[in-house]
N, C-alpha and C positions, 0 to 999 in steps of 0.2 A: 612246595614243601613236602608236599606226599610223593610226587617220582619226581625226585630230583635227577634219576639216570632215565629218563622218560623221554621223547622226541614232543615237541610243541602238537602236531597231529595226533599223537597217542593221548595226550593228556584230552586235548577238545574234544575226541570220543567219547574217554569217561565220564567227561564234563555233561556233554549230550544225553547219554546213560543217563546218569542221576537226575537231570533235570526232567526226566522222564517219569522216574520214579517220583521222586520230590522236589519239583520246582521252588520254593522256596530254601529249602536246606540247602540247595547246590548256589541258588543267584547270591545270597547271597555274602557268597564269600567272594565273588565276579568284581574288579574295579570298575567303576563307572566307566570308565573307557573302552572298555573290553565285554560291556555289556550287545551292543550293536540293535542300538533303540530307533536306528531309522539315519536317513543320511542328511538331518539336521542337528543331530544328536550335540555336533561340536562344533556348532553356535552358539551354543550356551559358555560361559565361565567354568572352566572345567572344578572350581573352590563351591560354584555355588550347582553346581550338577550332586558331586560331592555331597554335600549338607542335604539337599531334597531328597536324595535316593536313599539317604542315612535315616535320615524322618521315617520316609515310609515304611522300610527296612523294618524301624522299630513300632513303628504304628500295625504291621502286618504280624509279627511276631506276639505283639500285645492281643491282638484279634480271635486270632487261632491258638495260643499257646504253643509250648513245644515239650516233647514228651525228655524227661531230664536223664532217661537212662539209656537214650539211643542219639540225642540229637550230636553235632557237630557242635565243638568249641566257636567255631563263627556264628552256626545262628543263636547255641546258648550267651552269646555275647550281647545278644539285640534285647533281652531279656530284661527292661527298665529295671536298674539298680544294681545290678549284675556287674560288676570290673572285670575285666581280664585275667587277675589275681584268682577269684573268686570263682569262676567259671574252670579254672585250672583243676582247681581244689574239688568244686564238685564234681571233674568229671574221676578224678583221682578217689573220691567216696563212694562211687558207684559200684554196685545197684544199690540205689534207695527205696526203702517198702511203702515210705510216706512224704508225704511233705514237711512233715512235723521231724523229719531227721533233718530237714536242711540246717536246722537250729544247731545241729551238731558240727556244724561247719567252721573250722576256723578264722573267726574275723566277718562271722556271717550272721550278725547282732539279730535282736527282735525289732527296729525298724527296718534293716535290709530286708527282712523275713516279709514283712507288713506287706513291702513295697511289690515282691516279684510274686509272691505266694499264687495270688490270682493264675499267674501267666504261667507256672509250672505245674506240669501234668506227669501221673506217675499211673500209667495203668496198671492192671491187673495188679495193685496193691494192696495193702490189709483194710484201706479204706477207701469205701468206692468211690467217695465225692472226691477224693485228690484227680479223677479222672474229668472232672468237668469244672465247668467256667469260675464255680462256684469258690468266695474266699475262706477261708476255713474258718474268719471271724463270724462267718454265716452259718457254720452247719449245725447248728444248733435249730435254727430259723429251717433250712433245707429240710432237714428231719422231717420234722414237724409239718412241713408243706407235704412233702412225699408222702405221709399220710394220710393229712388232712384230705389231699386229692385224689388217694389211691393211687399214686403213678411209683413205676416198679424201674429202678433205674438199667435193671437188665433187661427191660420188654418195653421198646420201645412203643411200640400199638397199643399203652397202657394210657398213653397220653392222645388227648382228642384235639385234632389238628386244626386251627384257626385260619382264618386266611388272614387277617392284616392285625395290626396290634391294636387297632380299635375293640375291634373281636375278645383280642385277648382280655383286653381291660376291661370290660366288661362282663365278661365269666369271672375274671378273677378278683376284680373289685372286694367282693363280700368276705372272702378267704381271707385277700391283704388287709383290712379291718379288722376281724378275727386274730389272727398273726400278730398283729400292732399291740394290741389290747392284751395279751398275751406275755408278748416280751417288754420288759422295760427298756425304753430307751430308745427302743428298735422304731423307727419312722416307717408310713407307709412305701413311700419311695422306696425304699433300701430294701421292704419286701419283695415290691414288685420286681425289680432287680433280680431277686435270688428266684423270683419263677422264673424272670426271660432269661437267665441263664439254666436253668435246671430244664426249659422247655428246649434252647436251640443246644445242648447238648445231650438232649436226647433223641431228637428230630430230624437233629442235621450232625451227626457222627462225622468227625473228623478222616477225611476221602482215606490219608494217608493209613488207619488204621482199618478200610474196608479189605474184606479176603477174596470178595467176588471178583470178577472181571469187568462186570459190565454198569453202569454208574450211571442213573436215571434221575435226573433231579429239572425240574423246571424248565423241563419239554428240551434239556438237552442231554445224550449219548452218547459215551464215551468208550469206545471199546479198548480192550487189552491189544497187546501187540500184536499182531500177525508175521508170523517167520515162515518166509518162503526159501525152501534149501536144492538146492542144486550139485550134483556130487559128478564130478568128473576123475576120470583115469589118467596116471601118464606114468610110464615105467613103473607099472602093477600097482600103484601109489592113490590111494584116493584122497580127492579132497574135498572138504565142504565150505561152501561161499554161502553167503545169506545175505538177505536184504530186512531190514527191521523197517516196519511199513504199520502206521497207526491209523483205521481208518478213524475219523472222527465226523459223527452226526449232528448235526443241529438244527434242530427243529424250526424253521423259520419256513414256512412252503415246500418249496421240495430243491433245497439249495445246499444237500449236503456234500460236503470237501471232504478229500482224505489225505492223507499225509506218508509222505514215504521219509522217514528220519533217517537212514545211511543205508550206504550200498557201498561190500566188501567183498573186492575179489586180488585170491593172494598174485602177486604177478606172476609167479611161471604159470598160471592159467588164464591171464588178460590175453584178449588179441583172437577171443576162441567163442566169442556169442554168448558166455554165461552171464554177463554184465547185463546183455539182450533182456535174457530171455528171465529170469529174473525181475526185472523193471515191468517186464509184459504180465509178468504172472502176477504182481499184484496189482497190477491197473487192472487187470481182468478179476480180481478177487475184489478190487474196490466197486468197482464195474458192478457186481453182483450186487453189492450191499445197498447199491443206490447213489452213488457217491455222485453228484452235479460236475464234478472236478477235483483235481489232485496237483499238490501245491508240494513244491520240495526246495531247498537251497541247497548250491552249492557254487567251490571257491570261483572266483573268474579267473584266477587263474588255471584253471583244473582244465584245459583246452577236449582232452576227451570227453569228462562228464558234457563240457557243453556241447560236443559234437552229439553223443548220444542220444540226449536228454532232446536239444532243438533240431536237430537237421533230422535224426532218424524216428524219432517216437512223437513231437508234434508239440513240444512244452514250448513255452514263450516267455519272454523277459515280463516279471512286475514290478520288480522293486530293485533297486542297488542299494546292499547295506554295506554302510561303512564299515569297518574294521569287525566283522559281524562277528570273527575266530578269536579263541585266545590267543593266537598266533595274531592277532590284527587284523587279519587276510580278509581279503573285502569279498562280497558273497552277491551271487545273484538270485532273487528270490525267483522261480520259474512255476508256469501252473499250465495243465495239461485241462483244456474242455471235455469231456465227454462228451455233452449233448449242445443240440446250438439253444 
């Protein structure tokens, strides 16, 4: 629906793009079929694939939230209580300052409101808590915690880090008693609630709205992209080819993989080594970073990539995924050793 005058390989590009950017925004607007989850995938009932992937869809959505002034009509869709209708309309009232505009939504009552409120996030708003987990029936209760604890919702290091939620429960036992005794009505539970969300939304800051590059969480590392460019001449004419190459770290002993996500060269310069020497430059840049090995797909029918890839540079078949492309096109997953 978005390049309808697009070729099947142009679109699985952008597809690859975004999923880069934002793996959830991009999957899932993907059919179950066109996902490419492995080559058991379709032994399953393609009705009850369907339903499971739709669950989680909205169980993932419900999780993270989704921020309502930028996301996609598909994943504002996943948005428990949200219709099609609705999701139209909101994205038609956009920019919203708050969550309390959604109320102004046509056919967007105070139990639809009740129901999604939670799950939509409006940053940089007039109120800060519409930025976090927190339901707006609570901010009252949130206030008041942010206080009572000192914790500053734009300084994250205001808040003193727990290891397990036993930890937390007991620091924060006294407070939620406090709290209780405080509000009418308000149960201990539904406090502790409005801390564990007030603590992992401050704690753990949603990836997609990180500015840095580099992404450090629970001994694993993820770097930003690496663009290696290669510029060649032909009738005074220059051109530039890139390779978009992701190393990725993971701290597990010393078994870190890196990933080469596409390699584009325009054809009147294929046939000339830039393909080479490209591929080389960042095996040799992942090489550097420590990378154990490096893992890439590509189509089986693509007869060059797999010339290049296995006969000349040393990669090996791991995996056959089935219909892995949006085009269906079936992929071979290939990984290059480094070290023995």
């Amino acid at each position: 629906e978005e390049f309808p005058n697009e070729s099947p390989a142009a679109i699985a590009s952008v597809s690859i793009g975004r999923r880069y950017l934002n793996p959830l925004n991009e999957l899932v607007k993907i059919p179950p079929k066109s996902l490419g989850l492995g080559m058991y995938q379709h032994d399953l009932p393609a009705k009850i694939l369907d339903e499971k992937l739709a669950v989680t869809s909205i169980d993932a959505v419900a999780e993270v939230g989704v921020d309502v002034n930028s996301c996609s009509l598909a994943i504002l869709s996943k948005v428990p209580s949200l219709t099609a209708k609705l999701c139209r309309k909101i994205a038609e009232a956009r920019p919203l300052r708050s969550r309390e505009e959604l109320l102004g939504i046509p056919g967007l009552g105070p139990k639809t409101f009740r129901n999604c409120a939670a799950f939509v996030r409006i940053n940089d708003g007039i109120e800060p808590l519409d930025g976090t987990l927190v339901h707006p029936e609570s901010y009252d209760v949130a206030r008041y915690l942010l206080e009572r604890l000192k914790w500053d919702l734009g300084d994250s290091s205001s808040v003193p880090r727990c290891e397990s939620e036993e930890e937390r429960l007991e620091v924060w036992r006294g407070v939620a008693k406090e709290a209780t005794e405080r509000f009418d009505g308000v149960s201990q539970e539904r406090v502790l609630t409005v801390m564990n969300h007030l603590y992992f939304s401050m704690t753990s800051p949603d990836p997609r709205l990180r500015k840095d590059k580099v992404l450090e969480e629970n001994g694993t590392m993820t770097t930003g992209t690496t663009t290696t460019t290669s510029t060649a001449s032909s009738k005074g004419e220059q051109q530039t080819n890139q390779i978009e190459s992701q190393p990725i770290v993971k701290n597990n002993g010393t078994q870190f993989t890196g990933y080469i996500g596409m390699l584009a060269v325009e054809k009147t310069h294929r046939r000339s080594g830039i393909g080479t020497v490209l591929v080389q430059r960042a095996i040799h840049r992942m090489a550097q970073l420590g990378c154990h090995s490096i893992k890439l797909e590509t189509e089986v029918t693509n007869k060059g990539a797999m010339n290049l890839y296995e006969d000349r540079l040393g990669f090996v078949r791991e995996e056959l995924l089935k219909k892995y492309y949006l085009n269906w096109g079936d992929a071979y997953r290939l990984r290059l050793w480094l070290t023995g």
